[in-house]
N, C-alpha and C positions, 0 to 999 in steps of 0.2 A: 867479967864475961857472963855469969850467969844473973849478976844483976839486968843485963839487959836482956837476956834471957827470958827471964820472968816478966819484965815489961812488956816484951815483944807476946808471949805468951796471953798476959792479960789484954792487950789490946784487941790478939782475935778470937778472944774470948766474948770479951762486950761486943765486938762487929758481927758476931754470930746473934748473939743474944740480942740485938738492935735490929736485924734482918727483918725489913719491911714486905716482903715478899715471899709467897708460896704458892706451889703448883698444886690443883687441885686436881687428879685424873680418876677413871674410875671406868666402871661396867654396867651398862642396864641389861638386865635380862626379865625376861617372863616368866609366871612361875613354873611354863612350859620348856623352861632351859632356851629358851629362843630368845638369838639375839634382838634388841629393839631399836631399828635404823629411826631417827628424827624427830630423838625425844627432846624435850626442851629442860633444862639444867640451870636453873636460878643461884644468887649467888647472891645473900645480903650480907655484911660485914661494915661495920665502923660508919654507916648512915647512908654505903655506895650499896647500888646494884651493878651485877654483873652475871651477862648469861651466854650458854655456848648450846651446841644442839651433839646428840650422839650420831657417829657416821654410821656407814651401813655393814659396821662388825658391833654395831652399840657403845663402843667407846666412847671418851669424852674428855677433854683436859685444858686447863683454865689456869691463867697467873693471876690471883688474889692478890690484895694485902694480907698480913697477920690478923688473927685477933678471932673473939668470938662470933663463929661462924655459922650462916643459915643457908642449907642447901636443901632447893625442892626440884624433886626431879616430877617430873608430867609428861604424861604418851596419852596419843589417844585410846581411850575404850580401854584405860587403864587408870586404876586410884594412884591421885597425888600422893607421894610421898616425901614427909620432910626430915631430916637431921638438923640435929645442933651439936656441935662440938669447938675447942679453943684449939684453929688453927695457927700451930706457931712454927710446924714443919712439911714439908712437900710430904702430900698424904695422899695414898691411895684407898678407892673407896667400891664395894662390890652392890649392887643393888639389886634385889626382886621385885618388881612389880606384880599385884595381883588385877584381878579381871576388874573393870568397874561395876558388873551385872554381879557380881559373884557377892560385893559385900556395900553398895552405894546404898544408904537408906533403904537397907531393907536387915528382916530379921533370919541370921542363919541359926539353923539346928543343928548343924554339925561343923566340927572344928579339922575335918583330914578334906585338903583339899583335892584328894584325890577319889573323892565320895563318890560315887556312882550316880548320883541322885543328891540335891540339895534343895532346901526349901527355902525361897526367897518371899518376899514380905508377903500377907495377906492368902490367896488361892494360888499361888507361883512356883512350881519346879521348874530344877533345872537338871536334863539330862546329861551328862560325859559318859557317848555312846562306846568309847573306847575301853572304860572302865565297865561296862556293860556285857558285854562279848562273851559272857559266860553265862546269861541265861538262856535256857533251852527256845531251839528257833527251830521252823518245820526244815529247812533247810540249810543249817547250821548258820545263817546271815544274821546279822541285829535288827529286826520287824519292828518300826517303830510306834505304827498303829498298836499291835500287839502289846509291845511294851505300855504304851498307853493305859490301856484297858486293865495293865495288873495295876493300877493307882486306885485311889477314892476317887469318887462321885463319878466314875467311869464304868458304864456298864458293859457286860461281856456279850458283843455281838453275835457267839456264835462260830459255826463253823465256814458256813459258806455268804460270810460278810464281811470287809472290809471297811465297814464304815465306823465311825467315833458318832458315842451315844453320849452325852456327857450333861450329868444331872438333870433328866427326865426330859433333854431337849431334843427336836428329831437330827438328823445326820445334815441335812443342810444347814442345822445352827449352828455348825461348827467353823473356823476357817481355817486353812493351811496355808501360810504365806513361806513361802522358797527365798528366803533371803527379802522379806518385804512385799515380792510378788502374788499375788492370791493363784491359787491352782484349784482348780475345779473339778476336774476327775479325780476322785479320791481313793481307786482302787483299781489293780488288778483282777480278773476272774476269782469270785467268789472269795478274796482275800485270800487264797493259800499264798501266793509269792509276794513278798515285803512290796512293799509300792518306791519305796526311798531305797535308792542306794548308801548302806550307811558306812559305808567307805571315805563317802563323797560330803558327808557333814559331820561337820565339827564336833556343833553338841544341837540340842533341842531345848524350848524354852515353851513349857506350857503354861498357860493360865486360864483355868476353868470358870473364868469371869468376864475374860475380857476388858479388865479391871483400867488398863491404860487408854486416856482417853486418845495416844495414838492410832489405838484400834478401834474399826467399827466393823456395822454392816453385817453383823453377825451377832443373833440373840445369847449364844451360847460363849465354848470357847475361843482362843487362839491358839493354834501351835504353829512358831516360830524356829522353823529348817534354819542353820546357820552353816554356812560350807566354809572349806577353809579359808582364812583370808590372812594368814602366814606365807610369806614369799617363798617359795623354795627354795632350801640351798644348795640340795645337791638331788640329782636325779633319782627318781624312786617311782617303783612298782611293786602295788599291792594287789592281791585280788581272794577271791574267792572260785574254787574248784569243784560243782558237787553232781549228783545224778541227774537233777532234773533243771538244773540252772546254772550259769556261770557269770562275775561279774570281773572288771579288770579298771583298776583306775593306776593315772600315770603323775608322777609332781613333774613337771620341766623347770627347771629355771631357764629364761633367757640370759638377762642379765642378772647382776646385782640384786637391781632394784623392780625387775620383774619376773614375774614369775607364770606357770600354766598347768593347770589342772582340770584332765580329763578321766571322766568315767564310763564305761560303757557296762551293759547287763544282757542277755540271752538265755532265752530257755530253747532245752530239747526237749518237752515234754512229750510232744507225739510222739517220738524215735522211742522211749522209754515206758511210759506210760500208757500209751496207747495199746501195746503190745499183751500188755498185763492185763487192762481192761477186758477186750477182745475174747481172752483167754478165760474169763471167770464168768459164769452165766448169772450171776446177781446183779450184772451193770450191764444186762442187755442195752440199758436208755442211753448209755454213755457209748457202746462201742464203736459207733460213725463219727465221733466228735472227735474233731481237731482244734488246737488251739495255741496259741504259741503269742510270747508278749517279749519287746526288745527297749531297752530305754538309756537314755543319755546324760553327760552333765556336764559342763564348760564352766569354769572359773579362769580367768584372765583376772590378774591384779599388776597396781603401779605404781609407786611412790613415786608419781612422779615430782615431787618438791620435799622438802621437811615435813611442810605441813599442808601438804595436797594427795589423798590414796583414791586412785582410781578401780573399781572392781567392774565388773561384766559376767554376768553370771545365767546360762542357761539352762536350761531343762527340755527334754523332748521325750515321751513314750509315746507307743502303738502294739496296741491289741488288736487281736481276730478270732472269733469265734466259727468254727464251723460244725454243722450238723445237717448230715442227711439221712432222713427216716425214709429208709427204701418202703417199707412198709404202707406207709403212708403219703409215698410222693411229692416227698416234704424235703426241700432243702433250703436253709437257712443259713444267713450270714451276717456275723452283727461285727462291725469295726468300731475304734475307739481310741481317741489319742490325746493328749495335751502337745502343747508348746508354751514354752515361758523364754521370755529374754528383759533381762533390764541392765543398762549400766548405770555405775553410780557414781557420784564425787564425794568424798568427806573432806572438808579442810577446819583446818584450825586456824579462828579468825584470830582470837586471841586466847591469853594463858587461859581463862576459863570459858572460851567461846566456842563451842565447833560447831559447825553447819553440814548435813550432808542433804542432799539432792540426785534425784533419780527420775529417770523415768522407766515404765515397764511398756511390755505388752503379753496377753495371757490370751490363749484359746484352748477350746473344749469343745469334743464333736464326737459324734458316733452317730453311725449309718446303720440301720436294720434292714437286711432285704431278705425276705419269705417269698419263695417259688413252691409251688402247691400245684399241681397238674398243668392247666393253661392259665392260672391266676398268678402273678406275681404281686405282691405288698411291699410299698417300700415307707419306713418313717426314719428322716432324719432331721438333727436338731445343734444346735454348734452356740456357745457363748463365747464374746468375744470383749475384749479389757482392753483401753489405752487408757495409758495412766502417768499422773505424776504426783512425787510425795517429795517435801520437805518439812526436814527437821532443822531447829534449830537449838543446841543446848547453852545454858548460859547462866548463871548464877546473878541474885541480885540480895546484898547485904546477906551474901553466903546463904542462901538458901535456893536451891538448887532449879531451875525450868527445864521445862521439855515446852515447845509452840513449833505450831509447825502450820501450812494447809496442804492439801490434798486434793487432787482431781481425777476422775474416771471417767470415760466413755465404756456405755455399752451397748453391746449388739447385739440381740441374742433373736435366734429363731426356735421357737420351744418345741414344735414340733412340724414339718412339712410332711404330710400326707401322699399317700400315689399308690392308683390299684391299677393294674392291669389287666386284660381279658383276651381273648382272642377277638370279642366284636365292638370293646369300647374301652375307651382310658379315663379317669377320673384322677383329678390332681386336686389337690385341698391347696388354698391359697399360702404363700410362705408365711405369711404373719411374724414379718420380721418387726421386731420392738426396737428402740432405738431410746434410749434415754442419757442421762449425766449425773452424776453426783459430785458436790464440792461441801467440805468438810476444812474448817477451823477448827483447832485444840491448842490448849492449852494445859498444863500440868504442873502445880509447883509440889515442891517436897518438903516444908518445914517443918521444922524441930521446935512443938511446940514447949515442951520440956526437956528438962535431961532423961528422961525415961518414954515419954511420949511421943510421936514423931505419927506424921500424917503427909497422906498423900491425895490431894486436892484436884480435880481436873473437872474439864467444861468439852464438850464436842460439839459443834452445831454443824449440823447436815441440811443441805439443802439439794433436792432431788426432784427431779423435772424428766418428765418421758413424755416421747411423740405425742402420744394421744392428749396431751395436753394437760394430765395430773401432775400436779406439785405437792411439795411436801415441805415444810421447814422444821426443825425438831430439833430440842435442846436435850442431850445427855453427861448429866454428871455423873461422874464417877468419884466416890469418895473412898479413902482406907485409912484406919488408924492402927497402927502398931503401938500398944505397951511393953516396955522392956520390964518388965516386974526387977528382974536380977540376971546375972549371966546364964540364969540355966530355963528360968520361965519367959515368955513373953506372949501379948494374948493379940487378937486383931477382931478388926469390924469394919465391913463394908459395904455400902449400896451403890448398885449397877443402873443406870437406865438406858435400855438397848432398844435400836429401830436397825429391819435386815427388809431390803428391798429387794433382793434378787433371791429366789426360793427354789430349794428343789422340791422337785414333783416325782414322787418312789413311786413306778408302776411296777415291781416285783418284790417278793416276799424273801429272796436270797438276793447273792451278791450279784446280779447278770446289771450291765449297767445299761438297760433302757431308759433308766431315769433323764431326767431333762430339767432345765433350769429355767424359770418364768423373771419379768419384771414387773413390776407395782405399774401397773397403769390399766388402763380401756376400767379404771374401776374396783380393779383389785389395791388393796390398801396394806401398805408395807407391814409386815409383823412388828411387836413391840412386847415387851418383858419388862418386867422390875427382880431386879434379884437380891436381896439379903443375905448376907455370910458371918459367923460370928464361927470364933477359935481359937485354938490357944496352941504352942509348941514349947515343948519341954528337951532338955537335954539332962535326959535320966543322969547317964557318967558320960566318961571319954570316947568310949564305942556305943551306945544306945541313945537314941533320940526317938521323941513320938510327938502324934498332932495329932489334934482331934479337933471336931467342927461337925458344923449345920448348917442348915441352905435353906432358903423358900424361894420359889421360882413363881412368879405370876408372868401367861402370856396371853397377848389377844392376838386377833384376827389373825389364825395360823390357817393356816389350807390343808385341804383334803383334797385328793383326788379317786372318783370310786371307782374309776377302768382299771383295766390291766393297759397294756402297752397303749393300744389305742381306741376309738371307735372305729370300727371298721365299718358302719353302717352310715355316716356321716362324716362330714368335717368338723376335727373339734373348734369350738368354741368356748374358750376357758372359760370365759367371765361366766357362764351358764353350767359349764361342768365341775367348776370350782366348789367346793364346802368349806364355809366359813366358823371358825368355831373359835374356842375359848381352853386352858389349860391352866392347871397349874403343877408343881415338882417340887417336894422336898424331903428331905433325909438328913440322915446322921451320918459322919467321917469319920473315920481314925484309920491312923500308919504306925507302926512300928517299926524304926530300922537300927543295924546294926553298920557300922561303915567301917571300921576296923579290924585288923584281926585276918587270921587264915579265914574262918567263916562268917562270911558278910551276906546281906540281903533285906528283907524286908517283908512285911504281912498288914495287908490292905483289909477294909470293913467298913461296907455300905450298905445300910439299911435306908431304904427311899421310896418314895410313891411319885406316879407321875398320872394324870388322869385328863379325861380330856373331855371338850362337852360341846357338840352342833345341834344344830335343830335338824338338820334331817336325820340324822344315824342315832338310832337307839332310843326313837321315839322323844326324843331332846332331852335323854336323861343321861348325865354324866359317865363316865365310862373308864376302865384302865385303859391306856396306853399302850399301842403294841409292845414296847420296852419297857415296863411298869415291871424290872423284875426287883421283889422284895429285897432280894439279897444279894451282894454280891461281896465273894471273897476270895483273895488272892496268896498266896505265899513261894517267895522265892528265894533260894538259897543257894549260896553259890561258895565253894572250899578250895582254894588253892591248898592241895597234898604238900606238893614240893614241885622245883623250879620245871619239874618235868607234866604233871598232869594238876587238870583242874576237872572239878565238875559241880554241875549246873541242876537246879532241882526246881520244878512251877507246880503247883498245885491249885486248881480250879474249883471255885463252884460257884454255881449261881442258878436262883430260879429262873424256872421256863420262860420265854415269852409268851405272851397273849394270843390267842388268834379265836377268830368265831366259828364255835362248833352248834351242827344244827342238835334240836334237842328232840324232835318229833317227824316220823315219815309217813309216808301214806301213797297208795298208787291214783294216779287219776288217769283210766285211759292204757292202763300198762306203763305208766310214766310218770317216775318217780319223784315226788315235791315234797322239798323241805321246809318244817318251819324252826324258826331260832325264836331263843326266850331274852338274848343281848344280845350287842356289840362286844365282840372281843370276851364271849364270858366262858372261854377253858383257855387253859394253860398248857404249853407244854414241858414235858417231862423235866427231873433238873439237871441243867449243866456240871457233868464232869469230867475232869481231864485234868491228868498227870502226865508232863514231860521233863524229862532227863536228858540230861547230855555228858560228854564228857571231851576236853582236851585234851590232847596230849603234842606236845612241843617237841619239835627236833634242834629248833633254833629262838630265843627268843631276845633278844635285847631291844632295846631304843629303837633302833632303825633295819631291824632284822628280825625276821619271824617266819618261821615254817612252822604249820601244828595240823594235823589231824581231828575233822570232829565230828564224835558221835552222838548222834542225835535221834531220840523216839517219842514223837509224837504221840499222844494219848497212851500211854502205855501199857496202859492197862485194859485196852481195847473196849472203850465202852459205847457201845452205841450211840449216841447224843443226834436223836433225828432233824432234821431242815427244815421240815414241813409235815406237814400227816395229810393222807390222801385217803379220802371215806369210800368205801366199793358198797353198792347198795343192790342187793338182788332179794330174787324171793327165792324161798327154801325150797324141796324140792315136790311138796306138798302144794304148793302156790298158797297157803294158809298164812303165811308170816313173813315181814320183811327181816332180814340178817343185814346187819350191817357190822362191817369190819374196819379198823385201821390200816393203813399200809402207810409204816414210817419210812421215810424215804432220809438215809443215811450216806451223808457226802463221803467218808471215810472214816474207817475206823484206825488203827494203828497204823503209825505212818513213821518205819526206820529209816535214815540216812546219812550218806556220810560225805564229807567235805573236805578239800585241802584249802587250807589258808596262807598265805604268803606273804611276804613281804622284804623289801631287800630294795 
């Protein structure tokens, strides 16, 4: 008996060990713990392939043969990753995928991916505004303009501006695209209130180059808004609670495989603010002034196949400015709004193929109307975007492409004129411009060494407006990363940039009368060269730094000499236009720390930016109204314990430029000035300390209640907007006196905020 025993024994012993079959199962997740519905799961073994997709929990499971095994798992907007192991029993298997942006041919400085801040190849951060949330905000929200400006080669606009100054270029060199869409109003009233909901995006991708040649149409940088495009899986509401603002965003899932994300924002600043104002007799100027700004966000997404993700993503604000000077018989009204809508498609043609296609549309408008006794003034102005962009990605003998084309319609009326009277009407013609731009790119990424690696691109623009100007225009873009070692690596880049649609700044702060012109009737699109060389080092495990330099050469950049309009005339750009020449460059470095209880960073830019027309300043070269020397940032930020954190920014930076006269004299009783420059005094220098701090009732993964306080300038230091010259004679009539009157938006600014989430 137990002879056969033993035989019986060996027998299912060998039928085990001869077992030509094994189930392969497993998990894909994100490094965001999220599951990933309709990744694609390869499967090489013994000369077969074999492939399965994960469903929409991420799962996956597969009958193999035995034997040594190759498993590569791939998601979109996610790094391939492969195993190798000898499958010879039913195995299960857990997987992470990381971001493709986060580590694809480029060079990172920090190794915790949960950095706040990472530096991807060449002039390239990347924001995780979630990881952010604890540096000091005027209204406890994440300001991402703000945030912006504490980086290198970004200079600090100030109190009452909201625009992005980025390495000596003016505020229309910059672009903000909303998930691809370009957005044209870049700001709320004088920048105090965040312009983005940063509820409602994911993360942020700046590049102070414009370095991909998927981007154009802009001298300077790009910053790329990225909103969520994770399906929701279960119902949630977050928001923001504070004195002078409130915002509320909602996730819905419908189904599964879709999902819905809305965001809404509302200020009470009159109810609050105004009351205060009124009350203090140093803001006589302010106490008739109303204002109030409301704005929106829609994301719709859909997997609707494995390998087909549909998104729809919109945007909507509106501003109002009111002001009546009883004194003066003056009331005025300025409005102002964007709209943005584009849906998109991504699909994956094949294992290394994906294609996405979109179309948008974007507008930008604000209405000025000034009532003055029986005169009324009205100027208004609107740019308008229809558009289409395709990408295509794809590998050839592994080396990675980006090609795509690109087309825009635009519309823009730059300014429509209209005076009223009691005995006649005067309307200035609309001079609506009408033009197109179509754009080819291409981008490869090859590894030309094992340490050297390069990013290659071509853009061709070609651009045609009513009036019959055309343009054709070749932009490369080049970048090489050296990897020295795991802890050095250096780069170097040249940019060649053409921007046809220009803003025109008719104000010294943030008020948005500015307006947007197009390259034609004779005006000639701007164009730049830019050079960038630098290196980034990873000191240890928590410290990383970069350092770098810039030359900036631009031509045929415009000026404009009015304030809002002529009100004696119809304007005529091409005649009031100033045509001129620049150049910008300086030195960078960042130091940051990303791990650890005390994490944050300390920015440093020394830069010149200068600028040179034939009519202003007798045609000799000149600073820059943002020509400030110095700029320098520092942010820290201390998780105590699970209960509070807090938040530290510390500012400085030289004045801006503005033209101060140097000589008076009466003619007539009537005082005339003469200037020795353009732009030749300075104002005072920028400083500002703010603080915050959190403190948490509730805080996990998908739950959060925290209190936050937060003080603005802290240390209440004056920092003026503008300077206003008072010119009289003394009481002698012997001597002119003239005096300063610095005209200060605010000084210390406490508040506090409920944060939520659930």
């Amino acid at each position: 008996m137990s002879k056969y025993l033993f035989i019986f024994s060996l027998f299912c012993f060998f039928k085990i060990a001869a077992q030509s079959s094994v189930r392969i199962s497993g998990n894909i997740k994100s490094s965001e713990n999220n599951n990933l519905t309709g990744g694609l799961v390869s499967f090489d073994i013994n000369k077969q392939h074999f492939e399965t997709h994960t469903d929409s929990l991420g799962n996956f499971s597969k009958i193999i043969s035995s034997g040594d095994l190759i498993v590569r798992i791939e998601h979109l907007d996610f790094v391939t990753k492969t195993i190798r192991f000898n499958a010879v029993t039913d195995t299960m298997i857990s997987v992470i995928l990381e971001k493709e942006t986060s580590i694809l041919n480029e060079v990172i400085v920090t190794n915790d991916k949960k950095s706040g801040i990472k530096t991807l190849g060449g002039d390239k951060l990347s924001f995780n505004l979630n990881e952010l949330s604890g540096v000091p905000a005027v209204l406890g929200t994440t300001d991402i303009i703000k945030l912006l400006q504490l980086t290198p080669g970004v200079q600090n606009s100030g109190d009452a501006n909201g625009y992005l100054y980025v390495r000596g270029g003016d505020p229309g060199h910059n672009a903000i695209l909303y998930n691809g869409t370009p957005v044209y109003g870049m700001a709320h009233l004088l920048g105090i209130f965040p312009f983005y909901n940063a509820d409602h995006i994911k993360s942020v991708e700046f590049d102070k180059s414009s370095s991909n040649a998927k981007y154009g149409g802009r001298l300077s940088s790009t910053t790329l808004l990225i909103p969520n495009k994770k399906i929701p899986s279960d119902f949630s509401i977050q928001g923001n609670v504070g004195i002078l603002a409130s915002q509320l965003s909602f996730g819905i899932p419908i189904t599964e495989k879709t999902g819905l994300y809305i965001s809404g924002r509302k200020t009470y600043i009159d109810e609050i603010v105004g009351p205060l104002l009124k009350s203090d007799s140093n803001n006589e100027d302010a106490e008739s002034m109303k204002y109030g700004f409301s704005d929106g966000n829609l994301s719709f997404i859909s997997q609707i196949s494995e390998n087909n993700h549909f998104a729809l993503d919109a945007f909507l604000s509106g501003d109002q400015l009111k002001i009546d000077e009883n004194d003066l018989s003056l009331k005025t009204n300025l409005k102002w709004s964007n709209f943005t809508v584009s849906p998109s498609l991504t699909s994956k043609i094949a294992a290394n193929v994906k294609m996405s296609n979109a179309v948008y549309f974007s507008q930008y408008s604000n209405d000025l109307d000034m009532k003055q006794a029986a005169v009324q003034f009205k100027v208004s102005s609107y740019v308008k975007d229809f558009g289409f962009a395709n990408l295509l990605q794809y590998n050839i003998k592994n080396i990675p492409f980006e090609s795509g084309v690109q087309y825009v319609y635009h519309k823009l009326q730059p300014q429509k004129v209209m005076v009223e009277n009691l005995t006649a009407e005067s309307q200035g013609e609309s001079q609506i411009v009408n033009a197109s731009e179509t754009a080819v790119f291409t981008t490869m990424k090859p590894n030309l060494s094992e340490k050297l690696k390069a990013e290659l691109g071509l853009r061709i623009n070609y651009y045609s407006s009513g009036s019959g100007d055309s343009y054709l225009h070749f932009q490369p873009r080049i970048l090489f990363n050296y990897n020295l070692n795991e802890k050095y690596s250096f780069y170097a880049s040249y940019n060649k940039q053409y921007q046809y649609l220009s803003l025109i700044t008719t104000s010294s702060v943030g008020i948005p009368t500015d307006f947007w012109i197009a390259s034609s009737d004779g005006i000639k699109p701007q164009s730049s060269n830019e050079f960038s060389i630098g290196s980034n080092q990873q000191i240890s495990k928590s410290f990383s730094s970069s350092f770098g330099g810039f030359y900036r050469s631009m031509k045929d950049l415009l000026e404009y000499p009015y304030n809002v309009t002529q009100f004696n005339e119809t304007t005529t750009f091409k005649n009031d236009l100033l045509v001129g020449k620049g150049k910008a460059y300086g030195l960078e470095m960042m130091i940051r720390k990303s791990i650890g209880k005390f994490n944050g960073w300390l920015s440093y830019t020394l830069s010149w930016s200068d600028r040179n027309f034939d009519e202003l300043n007798n045609g000799k070269t000149y600073f820059a109204k943002y020509d400030r020397r110095h700029n320098f940032s520092l942010v820290g930020m201390y998780n105590l314990n699970s209960r509070w954190n807090f938040g530290l920014t510390q500012v400085f930076s030289s004045g801006n430029r503005f033209t101060m006269p140097t000589s008076w004299y009466f003619v007539n009783n009537n005082p005339v000035k003469e200037y020795s420059g353009y732009n030749n005094a300075q104002m005072p220098n920028y400083i500002r300390t703010d603080i915050s701090a959190n403190y948490f009732f509730v805080k996990t993964a998908k739950k959060e209640s925290a209190l936050n306080f937060s003080i603005y300038n802290t240390f209440n230091i004056e920092n003026p907007i503008y300077v206003v010259l008072n010119v009289r004679e003394n009481g002698s009539k012997n001597e002119i006196v003239v005096t300063q009157d610095k005209k200060v938006l605010y000084r210390i600014l406490p508040s506090i905020s409920w944060r939520f989430k659930f």
